[in-house]
N, C-alpha and C positions, 0 to 999 in steps of 0.2 A: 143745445144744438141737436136736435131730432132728423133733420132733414139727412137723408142717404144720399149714399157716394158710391162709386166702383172699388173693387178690389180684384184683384186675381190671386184668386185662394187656393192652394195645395191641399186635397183632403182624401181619406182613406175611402177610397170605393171598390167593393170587392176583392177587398186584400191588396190593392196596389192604390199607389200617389196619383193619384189624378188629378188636373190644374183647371181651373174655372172659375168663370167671372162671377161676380155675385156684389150682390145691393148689402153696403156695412153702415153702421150710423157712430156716432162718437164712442156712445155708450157700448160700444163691441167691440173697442180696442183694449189695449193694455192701460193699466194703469199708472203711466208712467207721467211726467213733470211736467212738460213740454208738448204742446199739440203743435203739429205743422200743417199748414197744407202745403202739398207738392205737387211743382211744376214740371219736374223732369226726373225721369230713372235713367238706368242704364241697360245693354245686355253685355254681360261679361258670359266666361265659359259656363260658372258655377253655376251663373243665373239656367242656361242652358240645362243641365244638369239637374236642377229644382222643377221645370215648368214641363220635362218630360219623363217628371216620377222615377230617376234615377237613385232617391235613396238620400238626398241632400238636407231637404226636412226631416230635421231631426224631432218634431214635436207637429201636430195635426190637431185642430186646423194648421196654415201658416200662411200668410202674406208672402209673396216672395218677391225679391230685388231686394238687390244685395248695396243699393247706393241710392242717394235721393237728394233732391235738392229742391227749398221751396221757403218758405213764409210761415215766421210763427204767427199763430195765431192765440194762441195761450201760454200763458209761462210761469209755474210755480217756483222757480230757479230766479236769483237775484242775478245771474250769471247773462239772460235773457230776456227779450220784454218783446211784446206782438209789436210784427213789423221787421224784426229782425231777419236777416236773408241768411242761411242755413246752408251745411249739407255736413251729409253723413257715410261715410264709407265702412264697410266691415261690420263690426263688434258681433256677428254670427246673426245679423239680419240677413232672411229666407231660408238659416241653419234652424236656431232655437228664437230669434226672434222677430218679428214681427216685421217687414218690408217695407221695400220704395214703391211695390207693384200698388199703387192705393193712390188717392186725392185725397188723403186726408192718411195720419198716423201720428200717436204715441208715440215718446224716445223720453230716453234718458238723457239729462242735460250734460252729461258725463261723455254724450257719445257727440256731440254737437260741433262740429267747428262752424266759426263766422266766415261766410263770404267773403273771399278776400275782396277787394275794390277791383280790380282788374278785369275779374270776369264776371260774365252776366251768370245765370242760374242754368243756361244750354250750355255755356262755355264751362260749367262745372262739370257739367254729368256728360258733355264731349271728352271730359279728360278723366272724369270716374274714379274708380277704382284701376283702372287698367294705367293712366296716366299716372295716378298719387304712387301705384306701387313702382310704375320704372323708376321715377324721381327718388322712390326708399332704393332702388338695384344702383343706382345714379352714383347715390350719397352715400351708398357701400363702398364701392367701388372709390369715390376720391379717399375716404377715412382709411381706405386699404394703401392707399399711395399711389394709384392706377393713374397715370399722369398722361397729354394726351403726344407729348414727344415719344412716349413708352415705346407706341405702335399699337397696329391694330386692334380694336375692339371687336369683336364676333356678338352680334345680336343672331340668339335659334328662333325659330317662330315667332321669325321679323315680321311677316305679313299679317299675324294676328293683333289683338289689342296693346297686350303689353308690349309685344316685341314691335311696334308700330310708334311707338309714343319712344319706346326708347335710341330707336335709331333717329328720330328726330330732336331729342335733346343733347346727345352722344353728339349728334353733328354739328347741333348748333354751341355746342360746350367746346369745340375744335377737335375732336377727335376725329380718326378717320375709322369708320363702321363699315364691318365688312357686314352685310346681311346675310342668315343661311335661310331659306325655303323650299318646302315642298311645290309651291304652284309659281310654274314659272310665270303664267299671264300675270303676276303680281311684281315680276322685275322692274317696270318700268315705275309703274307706282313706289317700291320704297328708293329706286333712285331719287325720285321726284322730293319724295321727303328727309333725305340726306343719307343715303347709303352710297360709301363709294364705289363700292364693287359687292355684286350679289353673287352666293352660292349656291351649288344644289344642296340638297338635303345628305344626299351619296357623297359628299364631297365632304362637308361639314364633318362625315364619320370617319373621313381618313383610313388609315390601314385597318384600323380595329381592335389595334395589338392595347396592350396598357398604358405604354411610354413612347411617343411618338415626337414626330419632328415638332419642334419650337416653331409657332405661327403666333400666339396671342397673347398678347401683353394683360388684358381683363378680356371677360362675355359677361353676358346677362342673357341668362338660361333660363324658358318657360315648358322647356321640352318632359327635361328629367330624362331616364334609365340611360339607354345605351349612348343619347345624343348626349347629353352630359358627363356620361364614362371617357367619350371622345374628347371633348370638351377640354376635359382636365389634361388627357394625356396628350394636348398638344399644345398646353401655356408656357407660356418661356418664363424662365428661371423670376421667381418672387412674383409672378402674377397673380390674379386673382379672380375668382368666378360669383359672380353676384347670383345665385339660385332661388326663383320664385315659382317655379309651375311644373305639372305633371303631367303635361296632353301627349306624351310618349309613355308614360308608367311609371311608378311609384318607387322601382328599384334604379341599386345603382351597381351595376357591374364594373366594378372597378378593384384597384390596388391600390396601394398605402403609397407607393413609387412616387407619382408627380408630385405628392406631399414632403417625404420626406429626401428626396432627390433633389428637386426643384423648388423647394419649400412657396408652394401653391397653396394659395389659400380658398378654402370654400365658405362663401359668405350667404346663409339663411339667411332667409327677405320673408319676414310675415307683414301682410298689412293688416290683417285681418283685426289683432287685439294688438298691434303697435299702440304704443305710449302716446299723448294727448302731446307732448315738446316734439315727438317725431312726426309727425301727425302735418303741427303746424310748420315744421321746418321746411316738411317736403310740400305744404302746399304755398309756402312764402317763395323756394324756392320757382315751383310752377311758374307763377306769376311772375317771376322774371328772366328764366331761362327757355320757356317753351315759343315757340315760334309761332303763334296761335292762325296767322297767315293761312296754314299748312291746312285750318279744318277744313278748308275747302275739299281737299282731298282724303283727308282721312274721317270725315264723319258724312251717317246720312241719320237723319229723324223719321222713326215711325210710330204710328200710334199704338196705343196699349193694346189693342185688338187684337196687333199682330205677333205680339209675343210668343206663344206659344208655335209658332210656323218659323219664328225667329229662333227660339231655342234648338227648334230639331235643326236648322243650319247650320247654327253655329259650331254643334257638335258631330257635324260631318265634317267641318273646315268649310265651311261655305261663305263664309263671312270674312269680308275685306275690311281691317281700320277699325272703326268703332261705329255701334248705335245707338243714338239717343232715343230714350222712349216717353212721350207725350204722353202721362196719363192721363192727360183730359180731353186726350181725340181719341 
């Protein structure tokens, strides 16, 4: 296979990451077990992060997309045979290896889940990474005992990808979801997709203090630092916070109190190098709890072109629900 393909490649240009499209042929990939070709990526934050030289490529050149979903076309794995429908979330693809931004890519059969039957190969990379991780904040969240008679669930950075996907499983699971947001023009939309009542973001932080009034029976937090600090100090006694994201900052000002008061629990959610049984649990789960109706509203599709004008969006908060990305327009 000699014939060239697109990729959008991270590479060191004058001391900084700069992202750019470029002509790749088989032989310029990794050598890994499994060739695909891919019909769809995604854009997550991270992806954001990669495409405007943020520091995310950890190794240059790099493919970047962090998700993909497509067609083998070759398989040294007994695990896989061409033909087979694919996709891939995490394992530090657009970090240290090689992406969905491409028509064509290397993988490791290791990193490979099968297409469930349910969804096409759009309805994969509409639910991505952003969807597979609520579903792991989801399944934290029941294994914690977070039941939906408890009371309110609080989704923070409801209007983004994950926090989008999870007030719509959260609702359609019987919970009642409060949503917290920064842009109010987005109220109407996570109504739309099962929120029953939306906050401000100012509201979301309550007093500020460490230990505050009892509101939350569980959250699923994409925020991190100070929204998270609040977070905690205002779960009601044995609740629990499913914690996956950083787009407020990396720290967490808090006290030991709503833990050891309250005995609150704080439950890490990695998708990134999650286990191959969690993997498949939270996408068997997908396929039967996600309301897929709802992508009308929560997804748009654009071409690989536009990725890079897509990443600097995203990472202003510009970006509403999810984007699918067509690498072969």
């Amino acid at each position: 296979m000699t014939d060239s393909f697109k990729a959008l490649v991270i590479d060191d240009v004058d001391g900084k990451q700069v992202a750019g499209f470029r002509d790749l042929t088989v032989a310029d990939l990794p050598d890994y077990d499994v060739l695909v070709e891919i019909s769809y990526s995604t854009l997550n934050y991270k992806d954001g992060l990669a495409v405007c030289g943020k520091g995310i490529a950890r190794r240059r050149p790099m493919v970047g997309g962090v998700d993909l979903a497509g067609t083998v076309l070759e398989s040294a794995s007994p695990d896989f045979k061409a033909g087979d429908k694919v996709l891939v979330n995490g394992f530090g693809l657009s970090e240290t290896e090689w992406g969905g931004y491409s028509q064509k890519q290397k993988l490791k059969s290791e990193w490979l889940v099968k297409l469930p039957e349910a969804f096409s190969m759009h309805d994969a990379m509409a639910i991505g990474t952003a969807g597979y991780t609520s579903m792991l904040c989801v399944l934290a969240l029941e294994k914690a005992g977070v039941k939906p008679e408890d009371g309110d669930i609080l989704v923070t950075g409801a209007a983004g990808g994950v926090g989008s996907f999870a007030v719509a499983l959260l609702a359609k699971l019987g919970y009642r979801v409060v949503a917290s947001t920064g842009r109010e023009e987005t109220h109407a939309y996570l109504k739309k997709i099962g929120a029953a009542e939306v906050i401000s973001r100012e509201e979301c932080l309550g007093s500020g203090r460490p230990f505050d009034k009892e509101r939350w029976a569980g959250a699923i937090d994409s925020v991190g630092s100070k929204t998270l600090a609040a977070v905690l100090a205002q779960m009601k006694y044995g609740g629990a916070v499913a914690a996956v994201g950083l787009a407020g900052g990396n720290d967490l000002p808090t006290t030991v109190l709503p833990f050891i008061l309250r005995g609150v629990s704080l439950l890490g959610v990695d998708s990134v190098m999650a286990p191959m049984d969690k993997r498949v649990e939270a996408w068997t789960r997908l396929a039967t709890d996600l309301d897929t109706s709802l992508f009308a509203d929560m997804i748009t599709t654009e071409p690989m072109s536009n990725v890079i004008d897509l990443g600097a969006q995203i990472l202003k908060g510009q970006i509403q629900g999810r984007v699918v990305i067509d690498v072969n327009a």
